[in-house]
N, C-alpha and C positions, 0 to 999 in steps of 0.2 A: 504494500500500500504506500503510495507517496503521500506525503505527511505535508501541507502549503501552510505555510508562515503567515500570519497574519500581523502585516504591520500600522501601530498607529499613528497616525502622520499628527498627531495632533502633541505627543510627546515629544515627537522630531522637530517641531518647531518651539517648541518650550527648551527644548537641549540646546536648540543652536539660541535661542535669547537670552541664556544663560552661558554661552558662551565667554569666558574667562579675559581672553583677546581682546572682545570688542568691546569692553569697558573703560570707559574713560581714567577710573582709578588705578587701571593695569598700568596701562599704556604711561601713567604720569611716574605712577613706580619705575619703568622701564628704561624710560627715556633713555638714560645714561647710555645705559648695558646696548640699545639700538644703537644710538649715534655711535657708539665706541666699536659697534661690528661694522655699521657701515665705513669704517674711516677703515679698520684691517683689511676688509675687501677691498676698498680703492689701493690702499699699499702697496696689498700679495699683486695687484692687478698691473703694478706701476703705473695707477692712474693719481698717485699722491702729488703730484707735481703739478697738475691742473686743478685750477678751479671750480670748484660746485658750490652752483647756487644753492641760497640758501630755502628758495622753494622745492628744487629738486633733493636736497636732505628731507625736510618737511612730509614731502612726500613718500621717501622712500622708507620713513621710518611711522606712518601714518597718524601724522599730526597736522592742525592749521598753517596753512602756509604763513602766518607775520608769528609762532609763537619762536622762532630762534630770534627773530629782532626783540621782542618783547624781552625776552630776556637778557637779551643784549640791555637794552633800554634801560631794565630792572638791575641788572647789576651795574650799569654805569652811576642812576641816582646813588646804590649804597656808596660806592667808590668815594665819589664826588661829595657825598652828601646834603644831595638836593632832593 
């Protein structure tokens, strides 16, 4: 007898919205650990010698494209202290 699986699509979309990755509090944890692979891959690639925009980082590591200026920004007031 063949035995047919019954799947419920409605748990499969509960699993993927619970999804670990597509949280914003992951991704802010992460950041670091992303930007720090994407910079060894451009390295091992000898692509460390060109420049990459700061949207095309943004992207690669799935963030708003202005949050590296913003942060830029943010640690210039501390610096500065403005």
């Amino acid at each position: 007898m063949i035995g047919v699986q019954v799947i419920d699509m409605s748990k499969r979309k509960s699993k993927a919205a619970r999804c670990l990755t597509a949280t914003q509090k992951w991704r802010n944890e992460q950041i670091d650990r992303l930007c720090s692979w994407e910079m060894l891959c451009r390295y091992i690639k000898h692509e460390h010698t060109t420049e990459m925009s700061h949207s095309d980082m943004c992207d690669r590591i799935g963030t708003p494209k202005d949050l590296l200026r913003k942060i830029l920004k943010s640690a210039r007031t501390k610096i500065n202290g403005k």
